[in-house]
C-alpha positions as CSV (number, residue, x, y, z in Angstrom):
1,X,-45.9,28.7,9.7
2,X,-43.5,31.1,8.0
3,X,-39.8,30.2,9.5
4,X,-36.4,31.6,8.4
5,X,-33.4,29.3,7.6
6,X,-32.5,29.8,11.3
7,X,-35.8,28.7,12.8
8,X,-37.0,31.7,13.8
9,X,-40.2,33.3,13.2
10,X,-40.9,35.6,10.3
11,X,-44.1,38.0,8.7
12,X,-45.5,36.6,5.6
13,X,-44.3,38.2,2.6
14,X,-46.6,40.4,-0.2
15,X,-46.2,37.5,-2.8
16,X,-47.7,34.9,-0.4
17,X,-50.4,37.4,1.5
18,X,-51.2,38.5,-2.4
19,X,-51.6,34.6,-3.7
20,X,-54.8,34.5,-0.4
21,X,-56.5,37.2,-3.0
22,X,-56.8,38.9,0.6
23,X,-59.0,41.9,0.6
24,X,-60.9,44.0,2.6
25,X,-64.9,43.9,2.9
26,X,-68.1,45.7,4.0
27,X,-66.9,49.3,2.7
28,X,-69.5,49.7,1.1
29,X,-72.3,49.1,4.4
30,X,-69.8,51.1,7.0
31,X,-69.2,48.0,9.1
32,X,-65.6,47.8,8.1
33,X,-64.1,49.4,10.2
34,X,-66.6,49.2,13.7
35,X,-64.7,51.3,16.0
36,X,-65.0,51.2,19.5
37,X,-64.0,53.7,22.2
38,X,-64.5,53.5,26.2
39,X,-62.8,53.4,29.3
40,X,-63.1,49.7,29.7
41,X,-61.1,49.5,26.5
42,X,-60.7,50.3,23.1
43,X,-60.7,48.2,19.7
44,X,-62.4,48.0,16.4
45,X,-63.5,45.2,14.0
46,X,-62.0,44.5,11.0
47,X,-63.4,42.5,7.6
48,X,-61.8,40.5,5.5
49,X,-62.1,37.9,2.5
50,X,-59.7,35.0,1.5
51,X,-59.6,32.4,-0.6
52,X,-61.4,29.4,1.1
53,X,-58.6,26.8,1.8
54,X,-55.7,29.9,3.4
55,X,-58.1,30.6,5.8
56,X,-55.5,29.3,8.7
57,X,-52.7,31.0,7.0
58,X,-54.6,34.6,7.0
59,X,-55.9,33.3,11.0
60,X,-51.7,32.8,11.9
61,X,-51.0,36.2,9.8
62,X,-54.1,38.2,11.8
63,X,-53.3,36.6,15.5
64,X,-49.7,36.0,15.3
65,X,-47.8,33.0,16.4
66,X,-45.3,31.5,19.4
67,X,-42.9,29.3,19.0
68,X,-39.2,28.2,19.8
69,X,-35.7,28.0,18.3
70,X,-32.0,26.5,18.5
71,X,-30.1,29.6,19.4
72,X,-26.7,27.9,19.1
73,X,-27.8,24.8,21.6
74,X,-30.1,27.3,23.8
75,X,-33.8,27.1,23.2
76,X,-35.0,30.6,22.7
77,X,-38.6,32.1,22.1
78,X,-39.8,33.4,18.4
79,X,-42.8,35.4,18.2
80,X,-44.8,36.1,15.2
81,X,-46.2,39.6,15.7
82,X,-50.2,39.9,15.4
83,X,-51.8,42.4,13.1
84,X,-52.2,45.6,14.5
85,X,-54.7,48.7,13.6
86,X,-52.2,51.3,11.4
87,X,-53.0,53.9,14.0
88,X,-53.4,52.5,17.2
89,X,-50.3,50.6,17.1
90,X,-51.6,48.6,20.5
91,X,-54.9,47.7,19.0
92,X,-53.8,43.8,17.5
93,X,-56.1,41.0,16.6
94,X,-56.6,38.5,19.1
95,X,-59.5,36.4,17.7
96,X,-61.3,36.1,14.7
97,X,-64.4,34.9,12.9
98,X,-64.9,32.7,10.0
99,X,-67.9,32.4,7.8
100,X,-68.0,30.7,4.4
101,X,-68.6,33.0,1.0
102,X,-70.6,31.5,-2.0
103,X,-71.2,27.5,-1.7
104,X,-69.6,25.1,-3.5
105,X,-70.0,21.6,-2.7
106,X,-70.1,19.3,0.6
107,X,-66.5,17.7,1.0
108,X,-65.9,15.0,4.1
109,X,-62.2,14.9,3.3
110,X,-61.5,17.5,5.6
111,X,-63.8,16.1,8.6
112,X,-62.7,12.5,8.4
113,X,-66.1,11.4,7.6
114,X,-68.2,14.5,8.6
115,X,-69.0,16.4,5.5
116,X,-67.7,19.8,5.4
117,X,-69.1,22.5,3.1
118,X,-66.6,23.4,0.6
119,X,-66.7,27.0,0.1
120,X,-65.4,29.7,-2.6
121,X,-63.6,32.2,-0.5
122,X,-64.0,32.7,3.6
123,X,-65.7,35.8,5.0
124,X,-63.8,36.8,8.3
125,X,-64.4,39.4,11.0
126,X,-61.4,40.4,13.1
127,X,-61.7,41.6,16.6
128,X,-58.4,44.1,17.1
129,X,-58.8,45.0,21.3
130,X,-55.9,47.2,23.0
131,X,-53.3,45.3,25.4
132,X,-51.1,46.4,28.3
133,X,-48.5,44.8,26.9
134,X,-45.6,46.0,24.1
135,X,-45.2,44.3,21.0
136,X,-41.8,44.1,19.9
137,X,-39.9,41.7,17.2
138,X,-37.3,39.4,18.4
139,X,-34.2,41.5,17.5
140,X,-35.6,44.2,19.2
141,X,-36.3,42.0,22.4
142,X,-32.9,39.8,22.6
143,X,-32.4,38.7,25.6
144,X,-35.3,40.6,27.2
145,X,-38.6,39.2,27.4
146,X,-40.0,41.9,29.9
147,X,-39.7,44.4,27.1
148,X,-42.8,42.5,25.3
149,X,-45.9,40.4,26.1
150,X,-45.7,41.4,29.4
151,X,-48.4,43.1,31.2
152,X,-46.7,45.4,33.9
153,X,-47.8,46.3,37.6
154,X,-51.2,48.0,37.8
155,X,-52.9,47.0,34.3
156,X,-56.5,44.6,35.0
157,X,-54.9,41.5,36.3
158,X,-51.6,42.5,37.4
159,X,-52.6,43.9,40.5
160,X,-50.7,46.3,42.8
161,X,-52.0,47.1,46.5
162,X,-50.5,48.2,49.5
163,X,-50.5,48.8,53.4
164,X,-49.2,48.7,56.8
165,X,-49.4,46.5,59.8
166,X,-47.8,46.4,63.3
167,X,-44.8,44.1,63.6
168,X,-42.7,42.3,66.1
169,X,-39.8,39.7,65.9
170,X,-38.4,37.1,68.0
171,X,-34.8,37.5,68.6
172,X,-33.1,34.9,67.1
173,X,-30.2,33.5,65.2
174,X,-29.3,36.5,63.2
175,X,-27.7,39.5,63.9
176,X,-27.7,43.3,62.7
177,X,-24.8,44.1,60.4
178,X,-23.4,47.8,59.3
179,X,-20.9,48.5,56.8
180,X,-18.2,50.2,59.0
181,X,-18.9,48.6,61.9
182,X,-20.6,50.9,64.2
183,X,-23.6,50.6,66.3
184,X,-25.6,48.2,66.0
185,X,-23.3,45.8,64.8
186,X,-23.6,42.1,65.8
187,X,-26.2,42.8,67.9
188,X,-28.9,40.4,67.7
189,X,-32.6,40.3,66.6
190,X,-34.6,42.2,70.0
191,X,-37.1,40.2,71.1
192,X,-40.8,41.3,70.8
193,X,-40.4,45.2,69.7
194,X,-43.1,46.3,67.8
195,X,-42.8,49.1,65.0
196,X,-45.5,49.9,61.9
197,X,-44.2,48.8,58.9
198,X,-45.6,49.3,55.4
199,X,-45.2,46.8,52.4
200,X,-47.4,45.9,48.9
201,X,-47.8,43.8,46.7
202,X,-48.1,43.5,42.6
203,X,-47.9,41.5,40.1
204,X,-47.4,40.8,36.1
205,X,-47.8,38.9,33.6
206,X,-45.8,37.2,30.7
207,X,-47.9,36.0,28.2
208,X,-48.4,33.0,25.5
209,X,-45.6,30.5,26.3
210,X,-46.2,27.8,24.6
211,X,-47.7,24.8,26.7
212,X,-44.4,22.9,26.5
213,X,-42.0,25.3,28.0
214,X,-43.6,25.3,31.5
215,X,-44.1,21.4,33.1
216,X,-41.5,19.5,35.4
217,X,-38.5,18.8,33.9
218,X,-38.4,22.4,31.6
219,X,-35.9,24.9,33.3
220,X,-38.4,27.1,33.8
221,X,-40.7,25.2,35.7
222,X,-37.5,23.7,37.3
223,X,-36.0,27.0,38.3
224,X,-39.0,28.4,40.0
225,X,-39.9,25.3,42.2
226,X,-36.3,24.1,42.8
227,X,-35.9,20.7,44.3
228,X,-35.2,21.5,47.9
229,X,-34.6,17.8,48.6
230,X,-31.3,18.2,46.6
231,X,-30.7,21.3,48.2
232,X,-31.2,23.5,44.9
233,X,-33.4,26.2,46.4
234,X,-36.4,27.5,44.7
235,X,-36.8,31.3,43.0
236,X,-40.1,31.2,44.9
237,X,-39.5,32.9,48.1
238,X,-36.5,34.8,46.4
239,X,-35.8,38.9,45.9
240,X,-35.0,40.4,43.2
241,X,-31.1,40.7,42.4
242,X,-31.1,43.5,40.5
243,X,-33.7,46.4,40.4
244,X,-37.2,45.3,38.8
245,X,-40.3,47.4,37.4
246,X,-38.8,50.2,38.9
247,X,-38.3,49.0,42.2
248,X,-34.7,48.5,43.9
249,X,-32.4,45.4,44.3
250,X,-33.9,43.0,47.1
251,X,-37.3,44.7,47.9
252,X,-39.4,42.5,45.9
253,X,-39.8,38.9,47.3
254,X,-41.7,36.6,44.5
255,X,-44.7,35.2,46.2
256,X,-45.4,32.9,43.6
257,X,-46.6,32.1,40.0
258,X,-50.3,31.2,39.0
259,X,-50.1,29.5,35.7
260,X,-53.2,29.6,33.7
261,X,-53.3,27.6,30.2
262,X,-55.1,29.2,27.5
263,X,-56.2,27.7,24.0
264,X,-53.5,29.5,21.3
265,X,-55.9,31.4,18.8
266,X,-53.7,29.9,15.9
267,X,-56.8,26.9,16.1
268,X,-54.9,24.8,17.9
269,X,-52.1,24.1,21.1
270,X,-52.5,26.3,24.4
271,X,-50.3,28.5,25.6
272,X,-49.6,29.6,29.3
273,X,-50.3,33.1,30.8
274,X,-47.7,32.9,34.1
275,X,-48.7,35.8,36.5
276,X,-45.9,36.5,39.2
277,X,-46.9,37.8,42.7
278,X,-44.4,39.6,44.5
279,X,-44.3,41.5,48.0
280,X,-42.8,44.8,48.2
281,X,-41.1,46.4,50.8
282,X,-39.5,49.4,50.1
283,X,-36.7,49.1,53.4
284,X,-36.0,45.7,51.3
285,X,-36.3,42.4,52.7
286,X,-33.4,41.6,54.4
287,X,-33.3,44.6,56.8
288,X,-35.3,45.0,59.7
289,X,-36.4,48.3,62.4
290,X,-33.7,48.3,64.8
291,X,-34.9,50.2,68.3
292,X,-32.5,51.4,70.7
293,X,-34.4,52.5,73.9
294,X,-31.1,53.8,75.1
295,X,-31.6,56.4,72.5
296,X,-27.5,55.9,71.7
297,X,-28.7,54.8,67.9
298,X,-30.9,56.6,66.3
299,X,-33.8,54.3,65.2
300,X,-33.8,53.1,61.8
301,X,-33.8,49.7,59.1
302,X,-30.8,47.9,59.6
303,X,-29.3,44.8,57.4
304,X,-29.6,41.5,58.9
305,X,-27.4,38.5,58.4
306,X,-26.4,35.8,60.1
307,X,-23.8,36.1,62.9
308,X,-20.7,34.7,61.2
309,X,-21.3,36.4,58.1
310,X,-20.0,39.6,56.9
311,X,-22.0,42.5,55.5
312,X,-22.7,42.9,51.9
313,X,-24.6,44.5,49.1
314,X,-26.9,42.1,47.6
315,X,-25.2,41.2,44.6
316,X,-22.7,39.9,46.6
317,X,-24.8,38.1,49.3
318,X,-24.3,34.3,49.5
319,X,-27.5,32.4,50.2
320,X,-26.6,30.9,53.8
321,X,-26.2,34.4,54.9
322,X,-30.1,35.5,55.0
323,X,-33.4,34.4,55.5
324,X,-33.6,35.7,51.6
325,X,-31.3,34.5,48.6
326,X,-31.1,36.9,46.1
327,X,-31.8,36.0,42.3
328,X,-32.1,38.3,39.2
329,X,-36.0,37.8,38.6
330,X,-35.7,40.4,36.2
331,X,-33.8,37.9,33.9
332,X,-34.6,34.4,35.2
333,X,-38.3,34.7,35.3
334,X,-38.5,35.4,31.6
335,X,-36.3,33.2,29.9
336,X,-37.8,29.5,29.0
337,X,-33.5,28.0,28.9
């Protein structure tokens, strides 16, 4: 893999992509480029030819790689871009197709025992498909995963729905709080009034972490699930600190995280996709209807802490004081340190 004296990723140069003797194929016959165009997605097919034995390299130069680096003690992600088609700048190779061009010999050296046809140069046949997601090098992405290999709310996958349904609350051990003071301050929870409220729910996806960076004991996997035992709360059943796709400070509560682990198209390894489910409510999460059947307050979403705490904004709300901590998703749920 190509690395720089820092660690970190890096594109091949001409000097090694021109010792592969890489070069394009099937002009001649029209297949090269086969372009395709519909609303279930676009892409195109590419040919190539390469000396036999830097097959892998050309695979890692067409697909891109993932990997990590020492950022001064913190373990940081470097990506390898993929290829991408010189128009369609969100057309990029994502798997490819290797056939052998112009026999030379068998050869079991490679197979540990099973013989493996030796060939002159490899034919290969590049599928290039568009994603939802951006592709973007690591000094355009410092410190913001979100901006890249992340498929946003409402691409296939990342679902968004919504709808409404008839609510009631017990009263309980928390209390309505206003910022001045004023009506209906202190007051608790009422017991059993019903209102309509509407919420949703979406989701997203970050993609290709490498397989290491999300098991028990990683922060990642550590900061999601918490360990309640030892009272460290989990981001699961958080909102969001600070505004997130678009959508405000504390109206997004994460649901959860369905890991799926994919095999890397490098030819070996896996990777995870890590979709995150969140439910929206626009009146954000730690307010609720307040009802007065007095008719003295007007009706309306109130914030609701617990009695001996004081109001606040969210980015100042402590985690004892609501039945929702507050976390900055947009942050911790893409960072691997």
């Amino acid at each position: 893999m190509p690395t720089n004296p820092d660690g970190t990723l890096r594109p091949y140069n001409t000097g090694e992509i021109e010792a592969w003797h890489l070069g394009t194929r099937g002009i001649r016959t029209g297949e090269n480029p086969r372009e395709t165009y519909s609303p279930n997605g676009n892409g195109c097919v590419r040919l190539w030819l390469c000396d036999w034995p830097d097959r892998f390299a050309v695979i890692t130069h067409l697909v891109g790689q993932v990997a990590t680096w020492d950022d001064s003690g913190t373990t940081k992600l470097t990506r390898l871009l993929p290829q991408a088609h010189p128009t369609f700048a969100q057309w990029i190779c994502v798997r490819a197709v290797i056939k052998g061009h112009k026999f030379i010999e068998d050869d079991d050296t490679e197979g540990a025992g099973n013989l493996i046809p030796t060939w002159d140069a490899a034919e290969i046949e590049a599928q290039y498909e568009q994603v939802p997601f951006r592709l973007l090098a690591d000094e355009d992405a410092v410190d913001n995963e979100t901006l890249r290999y992340t498929t946003k709310p409402g691409h296939v996958g990342a679902e968004v729905t919504s709808s409404s349904q008839y609510t009631t609350y017990p009263g309980g051990c928390l209390q309505y709080k206003t910022s001045d003071g004023s009506p209906p301050h202190n007051k608790p929870i009422q017991t059993n009034v019903g209102f309509v409220e509407c919420d949703g729910k979406f989701s997203a996806i970050w993609h290709r972490i490498p397989e290491n960076k999300y098991e028990p004991g990683q922060p990642l996997f550590d900061r999601l699930h918490g360990d309640p035992v030892a009272g460290v709360r989990p981001w699961i059943g958080t909102a969001n600190e600070t505004p997130l796709f678009g959508r405000p400070a504390a109206t997004c509560l994460l649901e959860g995280v369905e890991p799926v682990l994919k095999p890397d198209p490098i030819g070996s390894g896996y990777s995870w996709d890590l979709k995150y489910t969140w439910i929206y409510k626009p009146q954000t999460h730690y307010r609720l209807m307040f009802f007065d059947p007095t008719g003295a307050v007007d009706p309306g979403y109130v914030v609701v802490m617990k009695a001996s705490a004081l109001y606040n904004d969210p980015d100042n709300m402590a985690d004892t004081d609501s039945f929702f901590p507050l976390r900055d998703h947009a942050t911790g749920l893409w960072q691997i340190y």
